[in-house]
C-alpha atoms as an extended CHARMM CRD file, in Angstrom:
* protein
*
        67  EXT
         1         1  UNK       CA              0.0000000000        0.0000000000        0.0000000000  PROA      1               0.0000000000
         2         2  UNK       CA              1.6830000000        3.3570000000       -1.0980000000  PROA      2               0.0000000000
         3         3  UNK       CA              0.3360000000        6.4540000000        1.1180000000  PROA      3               0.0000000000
         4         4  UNK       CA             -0.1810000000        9.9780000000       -0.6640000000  PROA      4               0.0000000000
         5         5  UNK       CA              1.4260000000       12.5180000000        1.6830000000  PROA      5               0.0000000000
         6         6  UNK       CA             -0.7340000000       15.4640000000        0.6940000000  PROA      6               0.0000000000
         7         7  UNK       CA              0.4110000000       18.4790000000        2.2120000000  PROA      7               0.0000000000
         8         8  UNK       CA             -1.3640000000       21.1650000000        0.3180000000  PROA      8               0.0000000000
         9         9  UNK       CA             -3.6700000000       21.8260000000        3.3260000000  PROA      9               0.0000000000
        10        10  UNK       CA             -0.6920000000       22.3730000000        5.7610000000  PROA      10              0.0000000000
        11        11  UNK       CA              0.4920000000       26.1920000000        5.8530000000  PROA      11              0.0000000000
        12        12  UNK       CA              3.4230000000       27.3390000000        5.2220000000  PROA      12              0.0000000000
        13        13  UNK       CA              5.0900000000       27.6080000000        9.1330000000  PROA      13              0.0000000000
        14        14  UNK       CA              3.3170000000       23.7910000000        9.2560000000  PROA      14              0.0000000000
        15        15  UNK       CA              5.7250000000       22.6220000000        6.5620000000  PROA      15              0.0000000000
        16        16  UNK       CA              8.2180000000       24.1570000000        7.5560000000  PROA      16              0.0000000000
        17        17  UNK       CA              8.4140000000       22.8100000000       11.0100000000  PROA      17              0.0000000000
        18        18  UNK       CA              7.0210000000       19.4990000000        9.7660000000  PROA      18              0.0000000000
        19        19  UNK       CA             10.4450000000       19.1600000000        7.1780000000  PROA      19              0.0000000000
        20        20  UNK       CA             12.6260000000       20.5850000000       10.3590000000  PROA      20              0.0000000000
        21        21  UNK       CA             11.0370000000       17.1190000000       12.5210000000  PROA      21              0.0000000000
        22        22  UNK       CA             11.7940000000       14.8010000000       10.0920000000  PROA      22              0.0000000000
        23        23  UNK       CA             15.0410000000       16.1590000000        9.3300000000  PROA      23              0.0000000000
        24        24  UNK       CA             15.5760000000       15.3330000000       13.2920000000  PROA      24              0.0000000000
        25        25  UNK       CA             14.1720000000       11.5480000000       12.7280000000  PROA      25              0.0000000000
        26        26  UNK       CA             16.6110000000       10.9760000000       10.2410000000  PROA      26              0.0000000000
        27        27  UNK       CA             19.4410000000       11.6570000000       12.4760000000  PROA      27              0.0000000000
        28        28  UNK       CA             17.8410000000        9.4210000000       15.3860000000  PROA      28              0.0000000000
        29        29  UNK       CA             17.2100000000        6.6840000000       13.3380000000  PROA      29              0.0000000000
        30        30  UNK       CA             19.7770000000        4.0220000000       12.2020000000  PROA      30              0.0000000000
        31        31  UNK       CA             21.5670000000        4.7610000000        8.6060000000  PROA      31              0.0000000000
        32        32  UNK       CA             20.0010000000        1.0200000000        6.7920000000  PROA      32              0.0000000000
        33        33  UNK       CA             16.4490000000        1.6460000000        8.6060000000  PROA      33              0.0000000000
        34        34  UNK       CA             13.6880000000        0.9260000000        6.2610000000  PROA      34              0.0000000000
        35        35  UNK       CA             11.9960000000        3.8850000000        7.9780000000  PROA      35              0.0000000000
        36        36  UNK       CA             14.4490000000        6.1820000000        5.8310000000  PROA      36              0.0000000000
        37        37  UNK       CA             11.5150000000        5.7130000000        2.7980000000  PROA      37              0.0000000000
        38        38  UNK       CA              8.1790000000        7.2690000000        4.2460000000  PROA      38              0.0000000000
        39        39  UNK       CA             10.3710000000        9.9840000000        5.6620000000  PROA      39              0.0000000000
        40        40  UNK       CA             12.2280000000       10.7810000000        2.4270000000  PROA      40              0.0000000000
        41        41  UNK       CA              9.0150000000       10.5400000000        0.0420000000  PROA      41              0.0000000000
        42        42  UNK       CA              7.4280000000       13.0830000000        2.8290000000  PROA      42              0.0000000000
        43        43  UNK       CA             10.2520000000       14.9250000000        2.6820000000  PROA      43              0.0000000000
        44        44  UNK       CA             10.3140000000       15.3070000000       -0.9270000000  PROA      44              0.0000000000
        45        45  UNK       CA              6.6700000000       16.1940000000       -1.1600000000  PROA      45              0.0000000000
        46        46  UNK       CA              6.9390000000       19.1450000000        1.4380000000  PROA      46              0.0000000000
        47        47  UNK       CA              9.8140000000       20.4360000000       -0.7690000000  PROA      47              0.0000000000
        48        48  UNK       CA              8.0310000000       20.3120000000       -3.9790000000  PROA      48              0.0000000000
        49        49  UNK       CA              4.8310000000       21.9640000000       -2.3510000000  PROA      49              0.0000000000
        50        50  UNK       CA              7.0010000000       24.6720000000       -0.9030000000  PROA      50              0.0000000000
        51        51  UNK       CA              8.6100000000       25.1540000000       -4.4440000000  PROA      51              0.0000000000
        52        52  UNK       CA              5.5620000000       25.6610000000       -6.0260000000  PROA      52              0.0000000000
        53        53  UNK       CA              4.1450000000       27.7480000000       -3.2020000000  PROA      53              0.0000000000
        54        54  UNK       CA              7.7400000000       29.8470000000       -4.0000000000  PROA      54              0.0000000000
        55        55  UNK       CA              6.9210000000       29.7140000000       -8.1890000000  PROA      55              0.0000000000
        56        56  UNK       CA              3.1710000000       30.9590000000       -7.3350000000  PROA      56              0.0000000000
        57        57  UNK       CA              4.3790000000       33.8810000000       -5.1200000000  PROA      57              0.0000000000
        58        58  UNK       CA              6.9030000000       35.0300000000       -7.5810000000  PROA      58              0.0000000000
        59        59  UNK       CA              4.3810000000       34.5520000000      -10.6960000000  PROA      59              0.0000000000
        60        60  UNK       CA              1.5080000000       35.8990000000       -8.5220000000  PROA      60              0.0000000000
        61        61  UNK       CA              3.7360000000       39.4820000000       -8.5610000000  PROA      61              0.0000000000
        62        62  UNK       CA              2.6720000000       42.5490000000      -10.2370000000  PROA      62              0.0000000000
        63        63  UNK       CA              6.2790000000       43.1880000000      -11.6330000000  PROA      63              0.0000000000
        64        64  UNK       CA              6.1010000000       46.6710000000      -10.1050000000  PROA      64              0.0000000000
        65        65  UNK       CA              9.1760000000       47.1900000000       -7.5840000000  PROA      65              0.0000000000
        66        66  UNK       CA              9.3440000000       50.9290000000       -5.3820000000  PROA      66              0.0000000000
        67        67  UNK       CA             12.3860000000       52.5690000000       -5.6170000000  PROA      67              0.0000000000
């Protein structure tokens, strides 16, 4: 059974702290632990939501800067 790890409905801050605790995991875990696979595949999907949170923001802008 493969689990989705939607994390569109998490904000921002949520994300961010949720990437920071499994960052921590992976340091208390050992180095050939098959746990190293959900955490990674989370992992990856908070990174790729906060990239394309990133891609919106910056394509979301009006192009006007003030001087």
């Amino acid at each position: 059974m493969t689990r989705s790890h939607d994390v569109r409905q998490l904000t921002t801050t949520e994300l961010e702290n949720a990437r920071r605790e499994l960052r921590a995991n992976l340091g208390l875990i050992n180095p050939g632990s098959p746990a190293h696979v959900p955490i990674a595949a989370h992992m990856r999907a908070i990174d790729t939501e906060l990239a394309e949170r990133a891609g919106n923001q910056h394509a979301s802008g009006d192009g006007h800067h003030d001087n």
